[in-house]
VEXDO-539071 format. One record per atom (N, C-alpha, C): residue in three letters; atom name; x, y, z. Coordinates in steps of 0.05 Angstrom, whole numbers, padded with zeros to 5 digits, always signed. Example, Ala and Ser with C-alpha at 12.3 -4.5 7.8 and 13.67 -1.06 7.14 Angstrom:
  rest  atom       X       Y       Z
   ALA     N  +00264  -00114  +00156
   ALA    CA  +00246  -00090  +00156
   ALA     C  +00264  -00066  +00156
   SER     N  +00257  -00045  +00142
   SER    CA  +00273  -00021  +00143
   SER     C  +00258  +00001  +00157
//
This chain:
  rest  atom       X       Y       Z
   UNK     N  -00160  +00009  +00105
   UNK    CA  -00171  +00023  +00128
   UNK     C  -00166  +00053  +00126
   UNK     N  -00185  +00067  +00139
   UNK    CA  -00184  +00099  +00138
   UNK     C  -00177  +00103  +00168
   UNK     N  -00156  +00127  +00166
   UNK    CA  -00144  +00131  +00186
   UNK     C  -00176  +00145  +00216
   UNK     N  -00181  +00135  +00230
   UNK    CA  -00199  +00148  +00249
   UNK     C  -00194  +00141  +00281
   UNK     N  -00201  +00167  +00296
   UNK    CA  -00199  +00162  +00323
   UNK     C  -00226  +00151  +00326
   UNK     N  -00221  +00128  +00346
   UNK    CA  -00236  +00116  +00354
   UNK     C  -00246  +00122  +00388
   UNK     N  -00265  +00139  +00391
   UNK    CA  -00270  +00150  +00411
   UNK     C  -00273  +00131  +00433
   UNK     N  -00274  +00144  +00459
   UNK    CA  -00284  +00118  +00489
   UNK     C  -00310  +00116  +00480
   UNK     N  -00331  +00129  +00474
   UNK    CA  -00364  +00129  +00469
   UNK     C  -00367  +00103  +00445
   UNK     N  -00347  +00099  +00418
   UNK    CA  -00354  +00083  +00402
   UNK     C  -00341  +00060  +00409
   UNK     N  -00328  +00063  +00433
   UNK    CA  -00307  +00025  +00434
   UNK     C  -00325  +00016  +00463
   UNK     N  -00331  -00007  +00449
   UNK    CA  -00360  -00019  +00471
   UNK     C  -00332  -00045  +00479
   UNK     N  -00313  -00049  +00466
   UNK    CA  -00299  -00076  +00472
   UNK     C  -00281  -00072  +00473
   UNK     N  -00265  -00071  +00488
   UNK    CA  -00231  -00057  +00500
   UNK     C  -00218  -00077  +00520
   UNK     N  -00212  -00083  +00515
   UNK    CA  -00180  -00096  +00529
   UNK     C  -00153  -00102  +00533
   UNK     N  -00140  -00105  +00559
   UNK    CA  -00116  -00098  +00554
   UNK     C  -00092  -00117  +00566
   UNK     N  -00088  -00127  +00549
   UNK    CA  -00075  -00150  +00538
   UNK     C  -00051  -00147  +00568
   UNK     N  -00039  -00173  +00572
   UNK    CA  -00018  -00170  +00598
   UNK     C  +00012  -00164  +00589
   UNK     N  +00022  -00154  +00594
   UNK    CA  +00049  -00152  +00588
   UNK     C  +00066  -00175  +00576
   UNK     N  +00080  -00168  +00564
   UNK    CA  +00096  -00194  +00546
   UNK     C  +00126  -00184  +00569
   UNK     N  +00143  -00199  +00561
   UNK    CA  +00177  -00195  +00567
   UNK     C  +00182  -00170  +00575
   UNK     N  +00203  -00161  +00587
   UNK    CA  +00207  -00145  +00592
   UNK     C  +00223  -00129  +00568
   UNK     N  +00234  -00103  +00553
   UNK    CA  +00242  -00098  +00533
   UNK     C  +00232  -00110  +00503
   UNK     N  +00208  -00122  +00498
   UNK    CA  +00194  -00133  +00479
   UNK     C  +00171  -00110  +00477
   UNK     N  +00156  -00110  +00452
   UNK    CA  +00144  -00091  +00445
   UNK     C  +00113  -00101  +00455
   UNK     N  +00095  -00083  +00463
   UNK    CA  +00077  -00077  +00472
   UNK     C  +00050  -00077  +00470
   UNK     N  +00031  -00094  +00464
   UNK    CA  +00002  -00081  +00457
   UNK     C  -00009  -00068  +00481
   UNK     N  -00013  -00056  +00486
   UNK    CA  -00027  -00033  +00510
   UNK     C  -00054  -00034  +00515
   UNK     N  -00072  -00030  +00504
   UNK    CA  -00094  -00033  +00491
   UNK     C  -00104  -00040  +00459
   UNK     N  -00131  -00056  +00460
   UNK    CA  -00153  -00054  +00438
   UNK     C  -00175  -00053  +00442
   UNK     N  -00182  -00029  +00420
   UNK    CA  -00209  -00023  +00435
   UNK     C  -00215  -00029  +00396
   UNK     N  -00250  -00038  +00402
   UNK    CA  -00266  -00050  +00379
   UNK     C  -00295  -00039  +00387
   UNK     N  -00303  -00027  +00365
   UNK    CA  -00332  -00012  +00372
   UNK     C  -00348  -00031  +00384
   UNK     N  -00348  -00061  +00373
   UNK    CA  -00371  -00082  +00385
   UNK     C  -00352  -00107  +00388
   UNK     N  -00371  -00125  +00407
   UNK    CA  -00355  -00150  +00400
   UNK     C  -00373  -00166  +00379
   UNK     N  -00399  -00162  +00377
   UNK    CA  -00416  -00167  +00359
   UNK     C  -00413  -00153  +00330
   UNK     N  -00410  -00164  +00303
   UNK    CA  -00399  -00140  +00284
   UNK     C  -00424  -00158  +00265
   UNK     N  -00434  -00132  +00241
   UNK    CA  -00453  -00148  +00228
   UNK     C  -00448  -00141  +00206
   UNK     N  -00449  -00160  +00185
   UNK    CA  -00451  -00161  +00149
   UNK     C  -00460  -00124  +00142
   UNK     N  -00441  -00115  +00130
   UNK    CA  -00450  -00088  +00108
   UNK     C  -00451  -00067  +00144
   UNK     N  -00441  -00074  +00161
   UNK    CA  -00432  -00054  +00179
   UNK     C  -00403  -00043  +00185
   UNK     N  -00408  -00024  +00202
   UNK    CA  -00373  -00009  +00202
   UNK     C  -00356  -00021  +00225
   UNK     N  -00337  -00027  +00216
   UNK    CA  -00314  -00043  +00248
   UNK     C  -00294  -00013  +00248
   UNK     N  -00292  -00012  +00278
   UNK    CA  -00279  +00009  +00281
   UNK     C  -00258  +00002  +00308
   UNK     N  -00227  +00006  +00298
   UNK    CA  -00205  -00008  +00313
   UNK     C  -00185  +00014  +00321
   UNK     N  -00181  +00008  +00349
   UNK    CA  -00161  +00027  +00356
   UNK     C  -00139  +00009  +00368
   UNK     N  -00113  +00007  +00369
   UNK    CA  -00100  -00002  +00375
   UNK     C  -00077  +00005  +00396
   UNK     N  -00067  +00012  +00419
   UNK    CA  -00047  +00031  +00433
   UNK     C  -00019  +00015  +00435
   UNK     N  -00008  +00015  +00429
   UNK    CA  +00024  +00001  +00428
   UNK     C  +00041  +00013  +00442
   UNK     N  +00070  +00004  +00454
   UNK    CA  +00093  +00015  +00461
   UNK     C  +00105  +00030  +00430
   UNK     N  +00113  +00043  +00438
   UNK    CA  +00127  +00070  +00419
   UNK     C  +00145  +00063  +00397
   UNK     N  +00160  +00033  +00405
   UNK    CA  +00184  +00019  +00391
   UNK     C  +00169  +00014  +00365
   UNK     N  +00135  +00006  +00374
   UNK    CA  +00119  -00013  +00349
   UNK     C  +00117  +00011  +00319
   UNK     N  +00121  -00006  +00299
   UNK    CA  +00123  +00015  +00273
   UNK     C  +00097  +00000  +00257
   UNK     N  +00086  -00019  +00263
   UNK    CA  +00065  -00035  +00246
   UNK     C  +00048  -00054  +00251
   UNK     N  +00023  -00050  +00263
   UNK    CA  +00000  -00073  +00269
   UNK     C  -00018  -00078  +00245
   UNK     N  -00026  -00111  +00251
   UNK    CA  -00043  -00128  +00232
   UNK     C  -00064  -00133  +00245
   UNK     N  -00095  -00140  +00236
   UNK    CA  -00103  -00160  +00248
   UNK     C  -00106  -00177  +00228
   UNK     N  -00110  -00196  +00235
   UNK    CA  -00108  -00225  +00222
   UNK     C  -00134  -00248  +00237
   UNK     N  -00158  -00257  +00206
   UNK    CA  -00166  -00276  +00219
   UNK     C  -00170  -00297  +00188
   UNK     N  -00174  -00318  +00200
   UNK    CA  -00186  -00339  +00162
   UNK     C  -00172  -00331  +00148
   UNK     N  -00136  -00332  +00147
   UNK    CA  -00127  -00323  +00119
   UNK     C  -00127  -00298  +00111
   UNK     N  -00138  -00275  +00126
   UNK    CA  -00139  -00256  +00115
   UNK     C  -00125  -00236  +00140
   UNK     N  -00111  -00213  +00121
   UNK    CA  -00090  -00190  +00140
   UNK     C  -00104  -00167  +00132
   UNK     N  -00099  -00149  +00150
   UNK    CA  -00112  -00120  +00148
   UNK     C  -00088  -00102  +00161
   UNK     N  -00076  -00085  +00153
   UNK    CA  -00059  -00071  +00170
   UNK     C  -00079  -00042  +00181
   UNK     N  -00076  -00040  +00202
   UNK    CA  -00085  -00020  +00220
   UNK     C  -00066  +00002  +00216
   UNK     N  -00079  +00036  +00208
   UNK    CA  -00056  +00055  +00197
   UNK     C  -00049  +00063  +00226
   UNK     N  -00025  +00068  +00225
   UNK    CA  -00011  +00086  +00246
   UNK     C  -00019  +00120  +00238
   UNK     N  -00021  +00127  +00269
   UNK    CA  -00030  +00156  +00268
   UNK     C  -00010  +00171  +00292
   UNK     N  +00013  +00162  +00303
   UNK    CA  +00026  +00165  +00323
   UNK     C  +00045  +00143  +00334
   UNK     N  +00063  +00156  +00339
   UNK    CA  +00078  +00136  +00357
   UNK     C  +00056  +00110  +00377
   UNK     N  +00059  +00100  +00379
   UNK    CA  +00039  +00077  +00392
   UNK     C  +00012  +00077  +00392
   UNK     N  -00002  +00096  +00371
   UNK    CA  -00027  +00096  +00365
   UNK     C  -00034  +00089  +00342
   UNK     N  -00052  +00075  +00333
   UNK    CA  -00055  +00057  +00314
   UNK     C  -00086  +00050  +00310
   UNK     N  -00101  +00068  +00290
   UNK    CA  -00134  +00060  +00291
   UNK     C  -00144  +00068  +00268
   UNK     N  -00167  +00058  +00259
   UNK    CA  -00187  +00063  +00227
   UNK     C  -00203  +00050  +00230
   UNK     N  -00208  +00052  +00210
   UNK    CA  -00244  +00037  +00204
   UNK     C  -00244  +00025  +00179
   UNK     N  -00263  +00000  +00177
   UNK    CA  -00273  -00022  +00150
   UNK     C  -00305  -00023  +00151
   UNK     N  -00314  -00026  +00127
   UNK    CA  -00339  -00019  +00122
   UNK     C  -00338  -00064  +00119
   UNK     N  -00352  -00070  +00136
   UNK    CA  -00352  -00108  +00130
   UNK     C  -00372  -00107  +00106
   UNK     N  -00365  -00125  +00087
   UNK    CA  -00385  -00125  +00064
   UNK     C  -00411  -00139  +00068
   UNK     N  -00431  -00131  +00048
   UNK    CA  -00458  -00139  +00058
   UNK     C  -00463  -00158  +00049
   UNK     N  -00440  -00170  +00029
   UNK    CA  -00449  -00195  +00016
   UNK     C  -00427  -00224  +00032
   UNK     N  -00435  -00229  +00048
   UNK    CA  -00424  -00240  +00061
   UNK     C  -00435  -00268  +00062
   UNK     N  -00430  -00289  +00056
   UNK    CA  -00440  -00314  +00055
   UNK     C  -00451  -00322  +00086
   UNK     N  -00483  -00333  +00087
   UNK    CA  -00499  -00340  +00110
   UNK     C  -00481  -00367  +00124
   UNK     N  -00469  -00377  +00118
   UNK    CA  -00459  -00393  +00131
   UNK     C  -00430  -00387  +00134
   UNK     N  -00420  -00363  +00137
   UNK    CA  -00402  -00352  +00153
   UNK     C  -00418  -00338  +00181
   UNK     N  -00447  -00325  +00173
   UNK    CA  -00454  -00318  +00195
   UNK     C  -00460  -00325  +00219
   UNK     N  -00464  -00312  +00243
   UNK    CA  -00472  -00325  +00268
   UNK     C  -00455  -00348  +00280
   UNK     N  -00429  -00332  +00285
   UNK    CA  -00409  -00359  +00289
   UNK     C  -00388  -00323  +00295
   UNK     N  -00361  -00339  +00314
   UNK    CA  -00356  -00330  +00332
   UNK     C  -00320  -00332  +00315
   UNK     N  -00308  -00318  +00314
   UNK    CA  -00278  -00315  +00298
   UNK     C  -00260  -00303  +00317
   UNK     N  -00238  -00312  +00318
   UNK    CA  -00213  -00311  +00332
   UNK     C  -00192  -00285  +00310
   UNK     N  -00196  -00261  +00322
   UNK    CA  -00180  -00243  +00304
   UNK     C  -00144  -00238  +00328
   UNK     N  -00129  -00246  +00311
   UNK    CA  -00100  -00243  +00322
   UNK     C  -00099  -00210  +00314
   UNK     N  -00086  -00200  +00343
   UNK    CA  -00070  -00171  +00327
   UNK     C  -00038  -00174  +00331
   UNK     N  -00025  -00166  +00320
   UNK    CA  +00003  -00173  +00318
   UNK     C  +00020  -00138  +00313
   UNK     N  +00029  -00129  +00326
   UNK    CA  +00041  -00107  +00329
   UNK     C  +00080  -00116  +00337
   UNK     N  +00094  -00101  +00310
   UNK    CA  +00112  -00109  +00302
   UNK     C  +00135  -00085  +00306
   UNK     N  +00161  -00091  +00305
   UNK    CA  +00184  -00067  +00307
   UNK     C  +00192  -00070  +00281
   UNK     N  +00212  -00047  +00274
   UNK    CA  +00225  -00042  +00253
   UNK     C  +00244  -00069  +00252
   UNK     N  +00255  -00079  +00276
   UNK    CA  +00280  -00089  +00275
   UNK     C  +00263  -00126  +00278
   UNK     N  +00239  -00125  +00271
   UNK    CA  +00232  -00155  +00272
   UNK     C  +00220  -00158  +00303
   UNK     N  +00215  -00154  +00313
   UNK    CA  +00207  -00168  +00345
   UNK     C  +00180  -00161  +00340
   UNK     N  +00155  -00180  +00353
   UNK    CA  +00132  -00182  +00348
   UNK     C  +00128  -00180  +00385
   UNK     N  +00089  -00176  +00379
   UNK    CA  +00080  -00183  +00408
   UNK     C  +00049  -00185  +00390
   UNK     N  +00033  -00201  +00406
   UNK    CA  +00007  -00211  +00391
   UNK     C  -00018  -00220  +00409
   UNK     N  -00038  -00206  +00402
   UNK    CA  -00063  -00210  +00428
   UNK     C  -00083  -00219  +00408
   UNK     N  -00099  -00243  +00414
   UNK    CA  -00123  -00255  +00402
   UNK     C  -00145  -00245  +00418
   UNK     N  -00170  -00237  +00402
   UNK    CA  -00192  -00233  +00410
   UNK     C  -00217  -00255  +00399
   UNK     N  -00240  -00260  +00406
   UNK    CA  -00258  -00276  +00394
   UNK     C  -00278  -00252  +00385
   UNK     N  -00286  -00245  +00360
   UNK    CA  -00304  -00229  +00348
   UNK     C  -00329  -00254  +00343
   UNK     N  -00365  -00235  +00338
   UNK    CA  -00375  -00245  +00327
   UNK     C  -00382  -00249  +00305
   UNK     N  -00395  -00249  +00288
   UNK    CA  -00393  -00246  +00258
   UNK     C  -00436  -00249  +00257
   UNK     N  -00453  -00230  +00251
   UNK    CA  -00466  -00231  +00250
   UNK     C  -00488  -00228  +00227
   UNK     N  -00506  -00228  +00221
   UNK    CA  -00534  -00212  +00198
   UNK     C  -00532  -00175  +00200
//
């Protein structure tokens, strides 16, 4: 992922996850350019965390992506989805986990449903 701010104009899909424990680390917001994403297009992820967090993933099918940190609780870039993407992955609906982590081990984790399109 390339480090990029992800403006309010490009995040069509933002949400903000409910608080976990009290003294546990934080997802704040995620904002995702679309909830619809299509083969050989750009995903663009911003992430806002409590300050403690040193490292977010998302995670879906086996596969991890770390989201670069650009700040204390700010966390966003961009992936170009490949165009060669098998048709029967498409048009079907995926559960991406984000998992935002401390130095010292403590996790907090928000699932979204993405689509996966043509």
């Amino acid at each position: 992922l390339v480090l990029l701010a992800v403006t309010a104009h490009a995040a069509t899909y933002v949400v903000a996850p409910t608080p976990g424990p009290s003294g546990a680390p934080r997802i704040l917001e995620i904002a995702i350019n679309d909830r619809v994403l299509h083969r050989g297009g750009l995903l663009l992820v911003r992430v806002m965390t409590s300050s403690d967090v040193t490292t977010v993933v998302a995670r879906t099918m086996g596969h991890e992506i770390a989201v670069p940190q650009g700040a204390p609780g700010y966390f966003a870039g961009q992936e170009q989805l490949p165009s060669g993407i098998p048709f029967f992955l498409l048009n079907r609906s995926y559960q991406v986990e984000f998992v935002a982590s401390t130095a010292d081990g403590r996790s907090a984790s928000y699932t979204l449903p993405v689509r996966l399109e043509r």
